[in-house]
C-alpha positions as CSV (number, residue, x, y, z in Angstrom):
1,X,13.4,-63.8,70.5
2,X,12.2,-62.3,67.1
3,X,10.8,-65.7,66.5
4,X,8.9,-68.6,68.2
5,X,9.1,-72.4,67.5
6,X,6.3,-73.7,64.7
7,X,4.1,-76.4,64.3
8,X,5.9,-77.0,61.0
9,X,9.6,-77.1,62.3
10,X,8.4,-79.3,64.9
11,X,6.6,-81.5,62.1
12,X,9.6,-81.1,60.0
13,X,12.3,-82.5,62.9
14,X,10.1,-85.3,64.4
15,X,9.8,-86.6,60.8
16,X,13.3,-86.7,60.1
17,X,13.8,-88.4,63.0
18,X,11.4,-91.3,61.9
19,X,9.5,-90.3,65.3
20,X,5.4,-90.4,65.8
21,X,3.8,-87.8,67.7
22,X,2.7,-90.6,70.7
23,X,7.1,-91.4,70.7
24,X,8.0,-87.7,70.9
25,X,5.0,-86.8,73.6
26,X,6.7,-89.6,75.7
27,X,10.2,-88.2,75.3
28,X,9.2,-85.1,76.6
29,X,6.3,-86.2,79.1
30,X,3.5,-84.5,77.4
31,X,0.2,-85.7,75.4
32,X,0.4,-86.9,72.2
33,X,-2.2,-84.2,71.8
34,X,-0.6,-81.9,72.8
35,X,1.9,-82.3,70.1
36,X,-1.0,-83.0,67.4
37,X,-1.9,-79.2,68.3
38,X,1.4,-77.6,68.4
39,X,1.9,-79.4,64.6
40,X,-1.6,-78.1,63.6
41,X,-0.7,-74.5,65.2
42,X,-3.4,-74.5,67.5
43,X,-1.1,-73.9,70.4
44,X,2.6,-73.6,71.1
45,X,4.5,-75.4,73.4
46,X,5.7,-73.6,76.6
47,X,9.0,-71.6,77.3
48,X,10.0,-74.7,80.1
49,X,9.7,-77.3,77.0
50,X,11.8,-75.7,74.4
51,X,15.2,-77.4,75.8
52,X,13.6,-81.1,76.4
53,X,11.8,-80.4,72.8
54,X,15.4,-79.8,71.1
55,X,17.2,-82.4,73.2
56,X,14.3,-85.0,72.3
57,X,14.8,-84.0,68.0
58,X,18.6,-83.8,68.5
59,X,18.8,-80.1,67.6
60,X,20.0,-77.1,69.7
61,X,17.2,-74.6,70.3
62,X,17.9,-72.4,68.0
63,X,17.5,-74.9,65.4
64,X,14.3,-75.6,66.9
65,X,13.0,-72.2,66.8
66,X,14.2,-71.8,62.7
67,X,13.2,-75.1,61.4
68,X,16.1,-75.9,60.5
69,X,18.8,-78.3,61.4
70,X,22.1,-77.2,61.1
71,X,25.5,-79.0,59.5
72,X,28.3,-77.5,59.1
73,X,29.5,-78.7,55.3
74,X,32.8,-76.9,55.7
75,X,34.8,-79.9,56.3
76,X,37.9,-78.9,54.8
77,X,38.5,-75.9,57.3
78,X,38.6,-73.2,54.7
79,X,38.4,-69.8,56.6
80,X,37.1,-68.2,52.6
81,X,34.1,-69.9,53.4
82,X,33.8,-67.9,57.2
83,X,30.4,-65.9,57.4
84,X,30.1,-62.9,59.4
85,X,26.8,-61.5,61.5
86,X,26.6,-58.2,62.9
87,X,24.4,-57.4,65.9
88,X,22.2,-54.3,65.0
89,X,21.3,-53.4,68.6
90,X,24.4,-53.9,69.9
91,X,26.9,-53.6,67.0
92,X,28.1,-57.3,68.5
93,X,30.7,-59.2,65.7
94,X,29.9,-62.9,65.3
95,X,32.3,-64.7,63.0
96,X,31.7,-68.7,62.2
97,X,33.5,-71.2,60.1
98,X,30.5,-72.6,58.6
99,X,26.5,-72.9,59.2
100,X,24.8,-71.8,62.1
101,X,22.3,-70.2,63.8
102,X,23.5,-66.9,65.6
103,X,21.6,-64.7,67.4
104,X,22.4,-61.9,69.8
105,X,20.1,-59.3,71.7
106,X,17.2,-61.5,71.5
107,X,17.4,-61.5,67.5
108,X,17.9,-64.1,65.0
109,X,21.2,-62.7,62.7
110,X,21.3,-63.5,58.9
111,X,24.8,-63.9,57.4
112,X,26.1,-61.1,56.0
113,X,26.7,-61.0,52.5
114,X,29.5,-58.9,51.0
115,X,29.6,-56.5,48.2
116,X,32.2,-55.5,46.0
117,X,34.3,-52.6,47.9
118,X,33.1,-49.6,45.9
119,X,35.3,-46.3,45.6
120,X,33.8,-44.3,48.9
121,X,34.8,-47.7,51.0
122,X,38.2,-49.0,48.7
123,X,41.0,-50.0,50.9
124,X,44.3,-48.6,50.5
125,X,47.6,-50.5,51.2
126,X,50.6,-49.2,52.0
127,X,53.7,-52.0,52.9
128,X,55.5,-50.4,56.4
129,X,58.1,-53.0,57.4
130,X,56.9,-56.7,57.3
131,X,53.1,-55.5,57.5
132,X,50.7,-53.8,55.4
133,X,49.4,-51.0,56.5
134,X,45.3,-50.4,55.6
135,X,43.6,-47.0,55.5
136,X,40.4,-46.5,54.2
137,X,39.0,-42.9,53.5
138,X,35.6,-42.9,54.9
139,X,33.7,-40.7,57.5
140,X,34.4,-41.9,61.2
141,X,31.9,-40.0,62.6
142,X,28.7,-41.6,65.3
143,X,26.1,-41.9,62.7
144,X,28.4,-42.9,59.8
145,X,31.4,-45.4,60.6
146,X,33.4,-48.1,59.0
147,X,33.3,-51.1,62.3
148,X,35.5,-53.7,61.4
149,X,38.4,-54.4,58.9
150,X,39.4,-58.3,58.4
151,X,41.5,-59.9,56.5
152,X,40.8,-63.7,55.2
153,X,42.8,-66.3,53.6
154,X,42.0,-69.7,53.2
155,X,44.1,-70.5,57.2
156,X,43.6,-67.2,58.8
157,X,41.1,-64.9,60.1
158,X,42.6,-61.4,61.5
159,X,39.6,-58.9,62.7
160,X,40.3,-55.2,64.1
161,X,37.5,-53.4,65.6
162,X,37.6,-50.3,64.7
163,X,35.4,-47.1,66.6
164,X,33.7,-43.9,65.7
165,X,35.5,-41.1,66.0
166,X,38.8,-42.8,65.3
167,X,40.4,-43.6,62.1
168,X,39.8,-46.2,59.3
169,X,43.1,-47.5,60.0
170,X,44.8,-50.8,60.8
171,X,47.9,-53.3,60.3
172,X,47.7,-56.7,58.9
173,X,50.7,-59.4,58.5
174,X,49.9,-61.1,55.1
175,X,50.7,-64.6,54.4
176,X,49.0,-65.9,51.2
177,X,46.1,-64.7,48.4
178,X,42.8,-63.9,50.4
179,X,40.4,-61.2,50.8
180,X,39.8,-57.6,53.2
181,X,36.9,-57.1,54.8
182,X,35.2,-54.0,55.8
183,X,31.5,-53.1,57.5
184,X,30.4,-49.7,57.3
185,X,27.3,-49.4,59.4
186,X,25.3,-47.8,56.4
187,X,26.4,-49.6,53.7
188,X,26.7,-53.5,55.0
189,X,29.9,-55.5,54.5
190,X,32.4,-55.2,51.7
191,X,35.6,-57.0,50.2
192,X,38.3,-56.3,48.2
193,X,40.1,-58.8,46.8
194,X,44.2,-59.1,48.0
């Protein structure tokens, strides 16, 4: 991992929980000690403890090792509030409905935010039967490529993976107002509004 747990998550988590240091150390069958140094950052606690550590703060791991608990506030299902990580080792597409903590190839992803499609990555759209029809006008070459098209309304989320060397091409049935998607390896993720 890119990161390691701190002596301030740990802190942060047993607090929230109402928990001493003496109540977690027993949890987890460790010194109360040893916890008063992994909160002061005068050591960390071992690979083999990370699991019993996040089972005994009621987090996943991965909350453990960002500090952070996570909570999903999307309650109402609303696919416009979906975030998107790409993998930048592996080029690996991780879509969620709401908060989380994603990582992949050992490294903790940050959401992606999206800019405003700009001319060099608009999305053209052309109606062929009961579909629409996207093109977008970009290079599809292996340094430079456009990876993914989506298309997002508030009930659906349609992805097409899309590969150097090919075209910037794809078909989407739309039902309802929502928004196009597209990650070009350069430039980050874009939208257009639909």
């Amino acid at each position: 991992m890119d990161n390691y747990v701190t002596g301030a998550a740990i802190r942060t988590l047993r607090e929230r929980k109402n928990m001493t240091q003496a109540q977690l150390a027993e949890k987890i069958d460790v010194s109360p000690k040893t916890v008063s140094k992994w909160e002061t950052c005068k050591g960390l606690p071992d690979i083999t403890l990370l699991d019993p550590l996040a089972a005994a703060l009621d987090v996943s791991v991965m909350e453990l090792m960002s500090g952070n608990a996570v909570i999903n506030r999307n309650v109402s299902a609303n696919m416009l509030r979906s975030k998107i990580y790409v993998c930048p080792v592996c080029g690996n597409i991780i879509h969620t409905m709401g908060e989380t903590v994603t990582s992949c190839c050992g490294v903790t992803l940050p959401p992606l935010e999206a800019e405003d499609a700009d001319e060099a990555h608009a999305i053209t759209l052309e109606q062929v039967e009961d579909e629409q029809f996207l093109t977008v006008q970009h290079d599809m070459t292996k340094k430079h490529f456009i990876s993914f098209l989506a298309y997002v309304t508030t009930d659906r989320f349609q992805l097409v993976k899309l590969y150097p060397e090919g075209n910037a091409e794809c078909r989407f049935r739309f039902r309802g107002r929502g928004y196009l998607y597209l990650y070009c390896n350069r430039h980050g993720l874009m939208r257009q509004k639909v």
